[in-house]
C-alpha positions in Angstrom: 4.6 -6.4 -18.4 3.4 -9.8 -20.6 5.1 -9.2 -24.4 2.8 -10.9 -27.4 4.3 -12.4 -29.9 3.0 -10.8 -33.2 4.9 -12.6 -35.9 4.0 -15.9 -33.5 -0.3 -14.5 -33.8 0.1 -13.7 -37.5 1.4 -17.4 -38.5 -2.2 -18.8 -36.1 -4.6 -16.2 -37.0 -5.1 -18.3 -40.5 -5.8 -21.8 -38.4 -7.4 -20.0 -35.8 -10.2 -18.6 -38.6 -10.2 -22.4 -39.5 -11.6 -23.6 -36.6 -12.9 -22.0 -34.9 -15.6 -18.7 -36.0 -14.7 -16.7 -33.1 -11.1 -15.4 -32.0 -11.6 -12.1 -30.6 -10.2 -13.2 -26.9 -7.1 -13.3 -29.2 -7.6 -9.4 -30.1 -9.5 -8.6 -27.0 -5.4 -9.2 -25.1 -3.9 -8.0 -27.7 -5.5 -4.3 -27.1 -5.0 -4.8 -23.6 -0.9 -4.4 -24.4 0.0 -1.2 -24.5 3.1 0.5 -24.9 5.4 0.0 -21.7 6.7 3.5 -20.0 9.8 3.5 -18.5 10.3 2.8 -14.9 10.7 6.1 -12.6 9.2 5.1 -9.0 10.7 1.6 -8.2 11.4 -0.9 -5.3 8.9 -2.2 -2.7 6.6 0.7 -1.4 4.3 -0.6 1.1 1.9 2.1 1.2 1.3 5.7 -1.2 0.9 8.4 1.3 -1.9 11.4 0.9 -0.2 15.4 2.7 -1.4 18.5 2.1 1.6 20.9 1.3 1.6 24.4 1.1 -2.3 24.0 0.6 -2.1 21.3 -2.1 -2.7 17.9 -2.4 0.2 15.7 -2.4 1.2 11.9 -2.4 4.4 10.4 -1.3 6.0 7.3 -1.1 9.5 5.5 -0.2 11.0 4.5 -3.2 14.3 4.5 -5.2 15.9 7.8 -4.8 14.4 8.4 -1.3 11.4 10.4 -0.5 9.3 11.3 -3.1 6.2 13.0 -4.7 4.0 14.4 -6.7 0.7 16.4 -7.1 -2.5 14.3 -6.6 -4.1 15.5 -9.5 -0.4 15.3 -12.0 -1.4 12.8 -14.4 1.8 13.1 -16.2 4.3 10.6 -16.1 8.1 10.8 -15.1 7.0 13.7 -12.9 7.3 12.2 -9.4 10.2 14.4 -8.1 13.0 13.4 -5.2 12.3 15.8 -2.1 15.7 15.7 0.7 15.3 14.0 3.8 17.3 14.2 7.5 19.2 11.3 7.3 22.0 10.0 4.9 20.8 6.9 2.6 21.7 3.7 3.0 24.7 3.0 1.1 27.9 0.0 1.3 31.2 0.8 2.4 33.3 -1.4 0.8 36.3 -0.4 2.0 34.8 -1.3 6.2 32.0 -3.7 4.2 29.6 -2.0 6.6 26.2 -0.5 5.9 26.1 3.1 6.7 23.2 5.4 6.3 19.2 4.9 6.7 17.0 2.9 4.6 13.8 4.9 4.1 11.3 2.0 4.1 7.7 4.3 5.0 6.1 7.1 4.6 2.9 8.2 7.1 1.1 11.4 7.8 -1.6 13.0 9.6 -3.6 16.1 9.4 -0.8 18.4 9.9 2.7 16.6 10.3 4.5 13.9 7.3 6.2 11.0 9.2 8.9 9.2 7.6 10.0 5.7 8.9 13.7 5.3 8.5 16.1 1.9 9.4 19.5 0.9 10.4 21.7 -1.4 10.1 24.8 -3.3 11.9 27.2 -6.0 9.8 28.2 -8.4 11.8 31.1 -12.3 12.0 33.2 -12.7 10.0 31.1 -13.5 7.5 29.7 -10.0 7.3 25.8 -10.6 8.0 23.8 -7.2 8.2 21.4 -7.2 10.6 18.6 -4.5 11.6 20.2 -2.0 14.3 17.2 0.6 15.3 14.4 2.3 13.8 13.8 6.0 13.4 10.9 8.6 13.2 11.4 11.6 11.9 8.5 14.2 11.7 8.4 17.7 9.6 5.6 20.1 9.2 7.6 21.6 6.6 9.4 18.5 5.2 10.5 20.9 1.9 12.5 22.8 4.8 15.5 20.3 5.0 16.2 21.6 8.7 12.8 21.2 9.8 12.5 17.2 10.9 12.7 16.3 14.2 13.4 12.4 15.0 10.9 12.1 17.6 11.5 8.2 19.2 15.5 9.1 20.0 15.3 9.2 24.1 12.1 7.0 23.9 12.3 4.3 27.0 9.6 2.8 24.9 11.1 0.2 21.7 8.3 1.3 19.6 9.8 -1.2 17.0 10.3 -4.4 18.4 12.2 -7.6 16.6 11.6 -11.1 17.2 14.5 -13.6 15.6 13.7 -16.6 14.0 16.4 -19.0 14.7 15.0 -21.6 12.5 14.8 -19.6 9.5 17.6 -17.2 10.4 15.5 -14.3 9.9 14.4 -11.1 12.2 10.6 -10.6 12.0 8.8 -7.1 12.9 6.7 -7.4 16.0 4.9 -3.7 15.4 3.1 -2.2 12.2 2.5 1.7 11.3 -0.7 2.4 9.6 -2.8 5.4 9.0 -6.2 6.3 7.9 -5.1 8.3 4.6 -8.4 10.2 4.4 -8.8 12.3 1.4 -9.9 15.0 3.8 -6.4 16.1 5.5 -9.1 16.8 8.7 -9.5 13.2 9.3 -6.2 11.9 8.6 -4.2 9.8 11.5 -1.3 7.3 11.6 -0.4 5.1 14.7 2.3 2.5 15.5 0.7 -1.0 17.3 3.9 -2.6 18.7 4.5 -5.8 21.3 5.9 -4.3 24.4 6.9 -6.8 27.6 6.2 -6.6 31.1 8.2 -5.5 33.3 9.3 -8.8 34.3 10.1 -9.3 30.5 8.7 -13.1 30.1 5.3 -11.6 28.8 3.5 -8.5 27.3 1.0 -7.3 25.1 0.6 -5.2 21.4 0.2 -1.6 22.5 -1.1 1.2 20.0 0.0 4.8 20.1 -0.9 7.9 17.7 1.6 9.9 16.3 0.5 13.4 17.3 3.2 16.1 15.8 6.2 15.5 17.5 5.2 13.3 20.1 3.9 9.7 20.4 0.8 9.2 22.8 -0.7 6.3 23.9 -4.2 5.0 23.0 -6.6 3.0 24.8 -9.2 1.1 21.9 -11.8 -0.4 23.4 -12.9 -2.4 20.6 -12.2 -3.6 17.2 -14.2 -3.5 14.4 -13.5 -7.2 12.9 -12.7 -8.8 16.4 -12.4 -8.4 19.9 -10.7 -6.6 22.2 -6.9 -7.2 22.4 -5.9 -8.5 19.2 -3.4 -6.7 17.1 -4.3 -4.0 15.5 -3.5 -3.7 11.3 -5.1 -1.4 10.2 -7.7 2.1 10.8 -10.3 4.2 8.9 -12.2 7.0 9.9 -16.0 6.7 9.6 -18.9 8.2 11.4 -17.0 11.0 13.0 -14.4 8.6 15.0 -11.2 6.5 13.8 -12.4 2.4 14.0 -9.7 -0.2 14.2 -9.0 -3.3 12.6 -7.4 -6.7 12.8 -7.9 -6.7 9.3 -4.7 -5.5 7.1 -7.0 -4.0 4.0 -9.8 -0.9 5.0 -11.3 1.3 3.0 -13.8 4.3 3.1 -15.7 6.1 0.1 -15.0 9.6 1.9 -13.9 12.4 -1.1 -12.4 14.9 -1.2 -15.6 17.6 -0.2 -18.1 14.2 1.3 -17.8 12.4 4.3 -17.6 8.7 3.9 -20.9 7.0 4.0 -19.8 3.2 3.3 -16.7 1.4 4.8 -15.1 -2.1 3.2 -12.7 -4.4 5.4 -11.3 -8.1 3.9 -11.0 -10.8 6.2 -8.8 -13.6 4.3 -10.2 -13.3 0.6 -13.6 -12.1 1.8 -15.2 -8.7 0.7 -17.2 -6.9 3.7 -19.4 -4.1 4.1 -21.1 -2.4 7.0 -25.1 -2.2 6.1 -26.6 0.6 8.2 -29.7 -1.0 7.8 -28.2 -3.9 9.9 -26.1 -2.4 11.9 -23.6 -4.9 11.2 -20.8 -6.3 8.8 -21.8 -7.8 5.9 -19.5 -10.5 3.5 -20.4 -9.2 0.1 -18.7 -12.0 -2.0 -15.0 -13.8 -2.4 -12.1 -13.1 -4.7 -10.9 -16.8 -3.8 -7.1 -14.9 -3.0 -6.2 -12.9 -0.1 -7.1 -9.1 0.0 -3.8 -7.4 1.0 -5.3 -3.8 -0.4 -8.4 -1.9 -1.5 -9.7 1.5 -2.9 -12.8 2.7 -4.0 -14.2 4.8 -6.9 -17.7 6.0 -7.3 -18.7 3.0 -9.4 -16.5 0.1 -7.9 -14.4 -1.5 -5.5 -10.2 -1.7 -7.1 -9.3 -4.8 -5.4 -5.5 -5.6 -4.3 -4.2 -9.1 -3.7 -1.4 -10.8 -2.4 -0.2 -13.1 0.4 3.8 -11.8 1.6 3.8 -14.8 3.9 3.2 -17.1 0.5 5.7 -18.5 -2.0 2.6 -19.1 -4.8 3.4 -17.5 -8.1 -0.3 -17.2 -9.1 -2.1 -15.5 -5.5 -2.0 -12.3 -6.3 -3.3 -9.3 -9.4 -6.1 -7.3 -8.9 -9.7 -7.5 -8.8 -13.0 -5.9 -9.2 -16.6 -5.5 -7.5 -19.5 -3.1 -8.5 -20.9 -0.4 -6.1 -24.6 0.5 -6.2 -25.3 4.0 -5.8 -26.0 3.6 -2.4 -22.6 2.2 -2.2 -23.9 -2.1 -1.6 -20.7 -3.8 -3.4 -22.0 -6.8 -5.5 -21.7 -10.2 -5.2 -19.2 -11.1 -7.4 -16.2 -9.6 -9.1 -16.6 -8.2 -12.7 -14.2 -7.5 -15.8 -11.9 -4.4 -15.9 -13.1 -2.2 -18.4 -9.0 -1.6 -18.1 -6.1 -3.2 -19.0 -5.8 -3.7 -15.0 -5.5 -7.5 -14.8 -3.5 -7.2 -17.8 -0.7 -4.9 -16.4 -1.0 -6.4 -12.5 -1.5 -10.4 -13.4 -1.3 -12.7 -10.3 2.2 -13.1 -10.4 2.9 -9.6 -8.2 1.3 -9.0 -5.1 -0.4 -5.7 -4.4 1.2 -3.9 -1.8 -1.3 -0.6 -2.0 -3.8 1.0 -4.1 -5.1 4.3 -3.5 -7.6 6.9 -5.7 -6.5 10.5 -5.9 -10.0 11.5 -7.2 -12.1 8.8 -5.0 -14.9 10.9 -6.1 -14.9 9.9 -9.7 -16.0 6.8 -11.7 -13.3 4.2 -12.0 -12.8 4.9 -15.9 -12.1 9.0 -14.8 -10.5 8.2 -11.7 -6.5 8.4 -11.1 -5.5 5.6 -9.4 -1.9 4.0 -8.2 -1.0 0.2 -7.4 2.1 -0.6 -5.6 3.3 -4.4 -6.3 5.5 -6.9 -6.0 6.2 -10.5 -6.2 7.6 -12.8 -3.7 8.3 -16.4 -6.5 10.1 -16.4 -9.0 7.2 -15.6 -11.9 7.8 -11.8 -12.2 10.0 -9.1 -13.4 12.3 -7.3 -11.3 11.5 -4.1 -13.5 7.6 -4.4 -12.7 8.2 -3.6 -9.0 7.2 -0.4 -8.2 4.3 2.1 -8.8 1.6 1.7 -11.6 -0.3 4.1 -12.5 -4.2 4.4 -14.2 -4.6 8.3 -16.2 -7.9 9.0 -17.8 -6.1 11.5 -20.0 -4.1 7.7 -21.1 -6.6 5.5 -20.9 -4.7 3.1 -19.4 -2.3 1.3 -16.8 1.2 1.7 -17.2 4.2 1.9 -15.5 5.4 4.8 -13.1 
């Protein structure tokens, strides 16, 4: 979080009243600052999870610690707890220097079943470079029964998690994503894996997708994409309309609550803004945020807009951003002011990994929303990665 100065804005406030009348963008940032909260849910959490346990509403995430959670409507902080999962965490040997365990690094659910995305690790040379091994899903319809997960890709013939190794760049880059659709209605919820898999002659292939249905993996067929055509990877889904549509796009976004279905639907393509207009029949670009859209969520009044580029080294392309809803749900043209201390809290420094509205059904000033970030420069604060959090009964963003 940015620190002011006060003994620094006492000693200019005189020369500041000399000239020049107005000063209150001085006092306007100074209210934004708030008291910092201590840092519970840390490290890089690519997505914040929506399960129905037990009858309640839930969210979850992979963080530090492991799994964990807390009630979707706990505005409370410090009260995410640490729930056990199948596998021993990753920790260092030093006495074999090896890496032993299972770094939890996602969370996914559907309707019924809570998914968690585990990976391994072999060291390798003489030098002692750790390399990925093998990925892992594990599936529990009771994941607060510690002997009730299942890892349900362990005599697959299909690598559901491909690698490719740079050689340049000495790095192993993921040729497969997991996403879901993270519906507040546990009805419509869905989470697939879209991986590379090769022919048979292994020179070629092609990205595959598959739903995770319960304790099984099944293949499915998509005959078109929403943002593109046919055959292109697929990032993303949302469900809308009665069916689950499919994106290229890496940010998608419904208005569905927690008792309506959704009537709007909002994708990003690059650091555009797009609707679908009913009365078109068609996609619509609504307006720019001149950074890319890595994430989005919706509130009754407004669009809560996530940025970031992973693949950039910029200090300054990310924060979060803005756009009015009409009733009707038409975003506007343009981004507007937080009425928050958002853009004070998340400043373009981190990158947005996720956003997501426990009470999508409210206006953004009584909503309780969540903001994963990051930063990939060298212009943030280790302590800032993690989870932030908006409370109404706070008033403001702060630190989970």
């Amino acid at each position: 979080m940015k620190k002011n100065n006060l003994f620094a804005v006492i000693i200019l406030l005189p020369f500041l009243m000399l000239f020049n009348s107005c000063f209150s963008p001085v006092f306007y940032e100074i209210r934004k600052d708030v008291r910092p909260e201590s840092a519970t849910v840390s490290g890089n959490i690519p997505q914040i999870t929506r399960y129905t346990l037990n009858g309640e509403e839930y969210i979850f995430a992979s963080a530090n610690g492991g799994l964990r959670y807390k009630k979707a409507d706990n505005q409370e902080h410090g009260t995410w707890a640490t729930m056990a999962v199948p596998f021993s965490l990753l920790n260092f040997n030093y006495d074999s220097t090896k890496m032993n365990g299972a770094q939890l690094i996602g969370v996914f659910a559907n309707s019924e079943t809570l998914y968690l995305i585990a990976a391994t690790f072999s060291t390798e040379g003489s030098e002692g470079t750790t390399n990925p091994s093998k990925l892992e899903i594990w599936a529990s319809n009771t994941p607060d029964v510690t002997d009730s997960w299942s890892q349900i890709n362990k005599d697959s013939s299909i690598d559901y998690f491909p690698f490719l190794y740079d050689s340049v760049n000495e790095v192993y880059k993921a040729n497969y994503n997991v996403f879901q659709t993270n519906t507040p209605k546990q009805t419509n919820r869905h989470a697939y894996i879209c991986c590379y898999i090769k022919n048979e002659d292994g020179t070629s292939g092609a990205y595959n997708c598959f739903e995770l249905s319960g304790t099984s993996i099944q293949p499915v067929s998509i005959s078109k994409l929403e943002d593109a055509e046919a055959g292109n990877r697929v990032y993303s889904a949302a469900y809308f309309k009665g069916e689950v549509r499919f994106f290229t796009s890496r940010a998608v976004v419904t208005d569905e609550t927690y008792s309506s279905d959704a009537k709007n639907i909002y994708y990003a393509d690059g650091d555009g803004l797009y609707y679908y207009s009913s009365a078109e029949s068609t996609y619509i670009k609504a307006c720019s945020t001149g950074t890319v859209i890595s994430t989005l969520a919706t509130t009754k009044d407004s669009i809560i807009i996530g940025l970031g580029n992973l693949l950039s080294l910029s200090t300054d392309a990310g924060g979060i951003k803005r756009v009015l809803r009409a009733e009707d749900g038409t975003p506007g043209s343009a981004t507007v002011s937080f009425e928050t201390n958002a853009d004070f809290q998340i400043s373009t420094a981190y990158n947005v990994l996720s956003l997501l509205n426990t009470t999508p059904e409210n206006e953004e000033k009584n909503s309780i929303l969540y903001a994963s970030i990051t930063f990939s420069g060298y212009d943030g604060i280790y302590d800032n990665i993690g989870i932030w959090s908006y409370y109404p009964t706070r008033g403001n963003w702060n630190r989970e």
